[in-house]
N, CA, C and O atoms as a GROMACS GRO file, in nm:
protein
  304
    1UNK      N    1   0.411   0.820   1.999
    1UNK     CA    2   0.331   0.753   2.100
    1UNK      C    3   0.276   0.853   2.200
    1UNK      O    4   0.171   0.836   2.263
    2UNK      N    5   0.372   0.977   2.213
    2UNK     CA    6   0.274   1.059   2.325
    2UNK      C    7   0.155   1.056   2.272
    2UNK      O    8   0.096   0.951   2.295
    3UNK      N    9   0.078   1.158   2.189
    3UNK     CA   10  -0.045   1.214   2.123
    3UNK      C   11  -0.129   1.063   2.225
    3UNK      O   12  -0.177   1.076   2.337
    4UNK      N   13  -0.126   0.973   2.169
    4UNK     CA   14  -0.144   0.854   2.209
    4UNK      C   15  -0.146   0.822   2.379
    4UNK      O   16  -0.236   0.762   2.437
    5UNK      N   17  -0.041   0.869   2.434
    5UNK     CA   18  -0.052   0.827   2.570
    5UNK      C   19  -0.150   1.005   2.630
    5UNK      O   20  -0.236   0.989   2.716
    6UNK      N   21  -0.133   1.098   2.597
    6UNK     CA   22  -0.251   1.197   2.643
    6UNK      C   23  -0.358   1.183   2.602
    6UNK      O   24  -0.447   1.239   2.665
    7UNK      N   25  -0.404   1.083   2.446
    7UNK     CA   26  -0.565   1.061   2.493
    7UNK      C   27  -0.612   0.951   2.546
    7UNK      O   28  -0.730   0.916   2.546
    8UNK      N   29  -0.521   0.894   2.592
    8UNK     CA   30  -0.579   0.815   2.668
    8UNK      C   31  -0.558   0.857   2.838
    8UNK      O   32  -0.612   0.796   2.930
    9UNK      N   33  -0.506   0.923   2.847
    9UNK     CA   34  -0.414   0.975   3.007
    9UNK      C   35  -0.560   1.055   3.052
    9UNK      O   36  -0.572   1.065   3.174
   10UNK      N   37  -0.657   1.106   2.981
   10UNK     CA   38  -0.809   1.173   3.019
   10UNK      C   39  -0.832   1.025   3.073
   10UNK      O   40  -0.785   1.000   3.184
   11UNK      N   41  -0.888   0.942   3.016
   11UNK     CA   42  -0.954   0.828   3.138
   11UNK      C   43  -0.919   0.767   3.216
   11UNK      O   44  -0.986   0.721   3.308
   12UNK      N   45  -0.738   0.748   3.185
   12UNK     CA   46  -0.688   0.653   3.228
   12UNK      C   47  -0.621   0.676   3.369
   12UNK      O   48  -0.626   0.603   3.468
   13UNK      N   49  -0.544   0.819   3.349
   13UNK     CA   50  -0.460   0.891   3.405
   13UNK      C   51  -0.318   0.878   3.334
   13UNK      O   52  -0.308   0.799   3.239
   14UNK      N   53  -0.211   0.948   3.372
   14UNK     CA   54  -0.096   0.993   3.272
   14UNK      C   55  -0.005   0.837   3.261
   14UNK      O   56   0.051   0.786   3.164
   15UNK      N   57  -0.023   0.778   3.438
   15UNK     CA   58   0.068   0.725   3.438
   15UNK      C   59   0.029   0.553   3.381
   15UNK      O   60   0.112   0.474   3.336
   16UNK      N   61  -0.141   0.522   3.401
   16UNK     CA   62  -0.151   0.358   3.369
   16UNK      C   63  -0.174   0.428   3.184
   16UNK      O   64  -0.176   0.348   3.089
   17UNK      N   65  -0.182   0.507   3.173
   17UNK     CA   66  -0.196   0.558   2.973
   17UNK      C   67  -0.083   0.518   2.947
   17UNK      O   68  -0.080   0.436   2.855
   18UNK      N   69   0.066   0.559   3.016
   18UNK     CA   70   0.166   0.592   2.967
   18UNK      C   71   0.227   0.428   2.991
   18UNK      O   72   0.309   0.381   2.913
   19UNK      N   73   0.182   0.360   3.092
   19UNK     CA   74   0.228   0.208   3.143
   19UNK      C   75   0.123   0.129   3.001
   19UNK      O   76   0.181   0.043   2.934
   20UNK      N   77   0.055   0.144   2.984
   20UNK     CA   78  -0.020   0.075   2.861
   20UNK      C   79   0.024   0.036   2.736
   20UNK      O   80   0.047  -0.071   2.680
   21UNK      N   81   0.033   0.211   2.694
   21UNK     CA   82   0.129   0.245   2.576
   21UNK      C   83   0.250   0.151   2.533
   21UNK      O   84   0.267   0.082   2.433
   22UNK      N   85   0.332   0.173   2.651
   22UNK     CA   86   0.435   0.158   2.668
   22UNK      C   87   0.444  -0.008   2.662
   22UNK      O   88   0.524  -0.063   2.586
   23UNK      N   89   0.376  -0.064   2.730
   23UNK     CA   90   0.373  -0.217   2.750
   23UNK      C   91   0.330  -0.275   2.600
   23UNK      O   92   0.408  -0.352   2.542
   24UNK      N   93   0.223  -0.243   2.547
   24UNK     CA   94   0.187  -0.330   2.454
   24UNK      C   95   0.244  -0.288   2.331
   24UNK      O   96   0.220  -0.354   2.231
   25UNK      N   97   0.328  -0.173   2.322
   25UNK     CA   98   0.416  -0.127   2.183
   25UNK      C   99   0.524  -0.213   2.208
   25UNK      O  100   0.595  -0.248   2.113
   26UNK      N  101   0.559  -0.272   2.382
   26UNK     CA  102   0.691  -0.337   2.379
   26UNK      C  103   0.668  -0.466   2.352
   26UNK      O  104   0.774  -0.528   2.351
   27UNK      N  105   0.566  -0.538   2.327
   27UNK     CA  106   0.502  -0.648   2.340
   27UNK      C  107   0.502  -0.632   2.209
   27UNK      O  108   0.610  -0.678   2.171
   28UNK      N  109   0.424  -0.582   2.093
   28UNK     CA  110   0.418  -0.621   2.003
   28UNK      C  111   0.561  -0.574   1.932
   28UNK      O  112   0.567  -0.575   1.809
   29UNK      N  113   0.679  -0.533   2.013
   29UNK     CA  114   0.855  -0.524   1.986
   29UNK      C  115   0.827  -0.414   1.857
   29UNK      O  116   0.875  -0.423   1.744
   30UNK      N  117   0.724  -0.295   1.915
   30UNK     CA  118   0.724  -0.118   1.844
   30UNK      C  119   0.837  -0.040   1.879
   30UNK      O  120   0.882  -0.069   1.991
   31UNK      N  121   0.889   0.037   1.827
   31UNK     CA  122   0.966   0.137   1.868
   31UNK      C  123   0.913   0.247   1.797
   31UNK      O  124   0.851   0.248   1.690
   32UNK      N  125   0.959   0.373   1.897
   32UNK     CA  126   0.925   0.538   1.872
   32UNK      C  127   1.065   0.566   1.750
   32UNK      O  128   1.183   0.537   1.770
   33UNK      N  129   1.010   0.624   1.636
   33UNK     CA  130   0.879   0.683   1.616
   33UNK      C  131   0.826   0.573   1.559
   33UNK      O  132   0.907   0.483   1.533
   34UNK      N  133   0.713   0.555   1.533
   34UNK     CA  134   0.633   0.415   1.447
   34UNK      C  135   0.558   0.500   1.334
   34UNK      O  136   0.542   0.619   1.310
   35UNK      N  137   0.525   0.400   1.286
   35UNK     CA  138   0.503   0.403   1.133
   35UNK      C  139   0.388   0.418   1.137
   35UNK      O  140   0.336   0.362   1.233
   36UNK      N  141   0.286   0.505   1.036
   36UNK     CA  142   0.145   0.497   1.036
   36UNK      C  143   0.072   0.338   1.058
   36UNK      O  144  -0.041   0.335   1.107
   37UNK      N  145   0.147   0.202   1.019
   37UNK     CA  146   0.065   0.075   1.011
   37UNK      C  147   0.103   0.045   1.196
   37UNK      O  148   0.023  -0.010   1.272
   38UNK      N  149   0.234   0.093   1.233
   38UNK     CA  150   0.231   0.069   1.344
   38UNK      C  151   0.143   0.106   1.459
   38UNK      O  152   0.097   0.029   1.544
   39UNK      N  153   0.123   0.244   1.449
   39UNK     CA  154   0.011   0.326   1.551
   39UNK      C  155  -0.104   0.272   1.504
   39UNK      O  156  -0.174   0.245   1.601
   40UNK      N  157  -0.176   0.234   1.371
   40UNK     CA  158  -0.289   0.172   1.410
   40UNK      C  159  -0.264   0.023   1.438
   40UNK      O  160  -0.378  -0.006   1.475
   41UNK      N  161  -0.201  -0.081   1.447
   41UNK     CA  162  -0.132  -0.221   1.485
   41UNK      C  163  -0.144  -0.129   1.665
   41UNK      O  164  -0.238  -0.161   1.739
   42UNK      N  165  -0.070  -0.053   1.697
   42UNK     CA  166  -0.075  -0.012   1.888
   42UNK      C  167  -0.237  -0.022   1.900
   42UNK      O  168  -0.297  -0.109   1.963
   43UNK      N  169  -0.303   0.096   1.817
   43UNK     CA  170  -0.414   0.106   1.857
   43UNK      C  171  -0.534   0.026   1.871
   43UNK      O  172  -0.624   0.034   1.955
   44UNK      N  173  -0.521  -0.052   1.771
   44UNK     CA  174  -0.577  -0.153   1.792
   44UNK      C  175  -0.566  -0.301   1.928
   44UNK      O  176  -0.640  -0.365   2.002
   45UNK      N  177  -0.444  -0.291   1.895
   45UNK     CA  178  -0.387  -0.391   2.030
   45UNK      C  179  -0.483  -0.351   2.187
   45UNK      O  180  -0.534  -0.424   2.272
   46UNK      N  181  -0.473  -0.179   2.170
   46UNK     CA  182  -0.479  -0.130   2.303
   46UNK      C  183  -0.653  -0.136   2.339
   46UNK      O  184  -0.706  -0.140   2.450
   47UNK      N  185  -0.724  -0.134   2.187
   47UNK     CA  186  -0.883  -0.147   2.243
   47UNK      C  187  -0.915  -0.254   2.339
   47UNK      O  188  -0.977  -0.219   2.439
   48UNK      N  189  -0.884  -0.379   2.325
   48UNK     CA  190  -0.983  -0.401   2.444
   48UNK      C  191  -0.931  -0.399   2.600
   48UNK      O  192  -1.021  -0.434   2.677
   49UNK      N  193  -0.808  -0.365   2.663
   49UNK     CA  194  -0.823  -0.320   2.753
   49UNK      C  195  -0.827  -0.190   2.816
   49UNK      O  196  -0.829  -0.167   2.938
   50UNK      N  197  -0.829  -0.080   2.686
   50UNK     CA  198  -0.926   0.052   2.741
   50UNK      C  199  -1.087   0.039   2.744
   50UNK      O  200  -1.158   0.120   2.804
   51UNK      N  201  -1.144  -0.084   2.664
   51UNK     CA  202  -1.255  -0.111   2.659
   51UNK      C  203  -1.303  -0.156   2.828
   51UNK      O  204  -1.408  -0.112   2.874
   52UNK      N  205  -1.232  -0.225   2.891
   52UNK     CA  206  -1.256  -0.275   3.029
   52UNK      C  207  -1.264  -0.171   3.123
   52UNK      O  208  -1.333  -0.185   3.224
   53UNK      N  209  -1.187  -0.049   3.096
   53UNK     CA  210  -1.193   0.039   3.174
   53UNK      C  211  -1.307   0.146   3.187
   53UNK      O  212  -1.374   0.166   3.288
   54UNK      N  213  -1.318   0.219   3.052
   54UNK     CA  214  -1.384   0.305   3.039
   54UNK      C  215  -1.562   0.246   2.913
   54UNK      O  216  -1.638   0.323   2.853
   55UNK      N  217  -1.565   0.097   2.918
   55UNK     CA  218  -1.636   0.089   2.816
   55UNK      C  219  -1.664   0.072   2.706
   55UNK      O  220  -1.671   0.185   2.656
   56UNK      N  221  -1.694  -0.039   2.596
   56UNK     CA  222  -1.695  -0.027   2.504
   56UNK      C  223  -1.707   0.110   2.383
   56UNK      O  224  -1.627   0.147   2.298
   57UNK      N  225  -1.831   0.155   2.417
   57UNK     CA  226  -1.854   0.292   2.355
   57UNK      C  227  -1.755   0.390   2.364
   57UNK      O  228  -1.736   0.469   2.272
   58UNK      N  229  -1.696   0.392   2.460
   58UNK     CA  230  -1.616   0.510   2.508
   58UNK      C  231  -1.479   0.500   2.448
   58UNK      O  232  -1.417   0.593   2.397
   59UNK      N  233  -1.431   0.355   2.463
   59UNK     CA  234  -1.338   0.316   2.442
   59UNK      C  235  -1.295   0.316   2.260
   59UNK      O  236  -1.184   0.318   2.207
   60UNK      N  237  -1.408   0.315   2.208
   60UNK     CA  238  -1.432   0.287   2.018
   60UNK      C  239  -1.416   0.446   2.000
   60UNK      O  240  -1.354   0.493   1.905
   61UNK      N  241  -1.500   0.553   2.134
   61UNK     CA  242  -1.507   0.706   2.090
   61UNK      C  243  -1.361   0.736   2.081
   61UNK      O  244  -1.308   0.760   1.973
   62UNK      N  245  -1.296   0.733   2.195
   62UNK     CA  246  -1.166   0.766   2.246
   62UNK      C  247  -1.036   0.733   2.116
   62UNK      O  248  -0.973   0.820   2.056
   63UNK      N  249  -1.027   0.613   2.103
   63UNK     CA  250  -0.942   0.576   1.964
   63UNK      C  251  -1.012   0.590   1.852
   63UNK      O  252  -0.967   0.517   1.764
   64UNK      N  253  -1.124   0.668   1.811
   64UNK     CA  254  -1.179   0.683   1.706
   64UNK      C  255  -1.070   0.828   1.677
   64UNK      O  256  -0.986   0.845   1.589
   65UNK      N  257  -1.115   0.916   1.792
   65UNK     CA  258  -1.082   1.038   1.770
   65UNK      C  259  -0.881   1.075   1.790
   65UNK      O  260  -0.807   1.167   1.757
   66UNK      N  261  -0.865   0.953   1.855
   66UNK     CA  262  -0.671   0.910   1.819
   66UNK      C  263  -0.673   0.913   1.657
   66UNK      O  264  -0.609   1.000   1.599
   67UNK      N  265  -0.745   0.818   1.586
   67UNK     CA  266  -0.699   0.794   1.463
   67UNK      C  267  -0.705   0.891   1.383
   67UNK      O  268  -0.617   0.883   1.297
   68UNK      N  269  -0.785   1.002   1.371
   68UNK     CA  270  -0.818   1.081   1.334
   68UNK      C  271  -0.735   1.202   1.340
   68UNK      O  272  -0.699   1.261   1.238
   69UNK      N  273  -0.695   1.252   1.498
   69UNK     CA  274  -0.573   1.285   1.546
   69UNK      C  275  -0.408   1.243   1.449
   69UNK      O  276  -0.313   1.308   1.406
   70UNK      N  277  -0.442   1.127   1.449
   70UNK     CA  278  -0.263   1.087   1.372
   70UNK      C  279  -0.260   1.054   1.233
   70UNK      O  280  -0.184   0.977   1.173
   71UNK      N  281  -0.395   1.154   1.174
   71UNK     CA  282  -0.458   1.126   1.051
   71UNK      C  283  -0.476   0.959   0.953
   71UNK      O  284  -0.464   0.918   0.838
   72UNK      N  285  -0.509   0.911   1.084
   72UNK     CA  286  -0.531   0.768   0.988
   72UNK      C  287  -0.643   0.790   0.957
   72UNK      O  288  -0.679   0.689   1.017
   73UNK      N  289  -0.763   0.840   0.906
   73UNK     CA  290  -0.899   0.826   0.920
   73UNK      C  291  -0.980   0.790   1.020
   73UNK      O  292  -0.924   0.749   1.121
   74UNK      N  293  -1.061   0.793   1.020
   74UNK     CA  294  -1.180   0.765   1.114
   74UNK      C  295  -1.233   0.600   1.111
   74UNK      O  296  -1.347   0.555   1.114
   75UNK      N  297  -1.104   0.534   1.105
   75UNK     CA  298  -1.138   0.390   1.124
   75UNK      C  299  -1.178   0.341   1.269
   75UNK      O  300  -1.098   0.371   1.358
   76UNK      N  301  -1.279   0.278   1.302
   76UNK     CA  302  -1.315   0.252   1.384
   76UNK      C  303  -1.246   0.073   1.422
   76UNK      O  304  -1.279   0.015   1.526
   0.00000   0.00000   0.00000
């Protein structure tokens, strides 16, 4: 989940990235380490309220380049 909470900690800052993360992996009852279906199941969860923050576009750029990062592909 770090990799995860530092790209998002650029828009977000360290600590609402790391309160995000953290909240909706506990919400959907994730635990560290997670499984490739899990990090994209987080990542997905987490688009639309990084979308509110920083924007749709930004928000699709930002976890584009996560997935890619935690080699899931370039699923958008």
């Amino acid at each position: 989940m770090a990799l995860i909470v530092d790209a998002l900690a650029t828009d977000l800052g360290r600590t609402m990235a790391r309160a995000s993360v953290e909240g909706i992996a506990a919400r959907l009852g994730l635990k560290a380490p997670l499984t490739r279906d899990e990090q994209a199941t987080l990542l997905r969860a987490l688009s639309p309220g990084l979308a509110v923050f920083v924007g749709k576009a930004a928000a699709e750029q930002t976890l584009f380049e996560v997935h890619v990062r935690l080699g899931l592909g370039g699923v958008k």
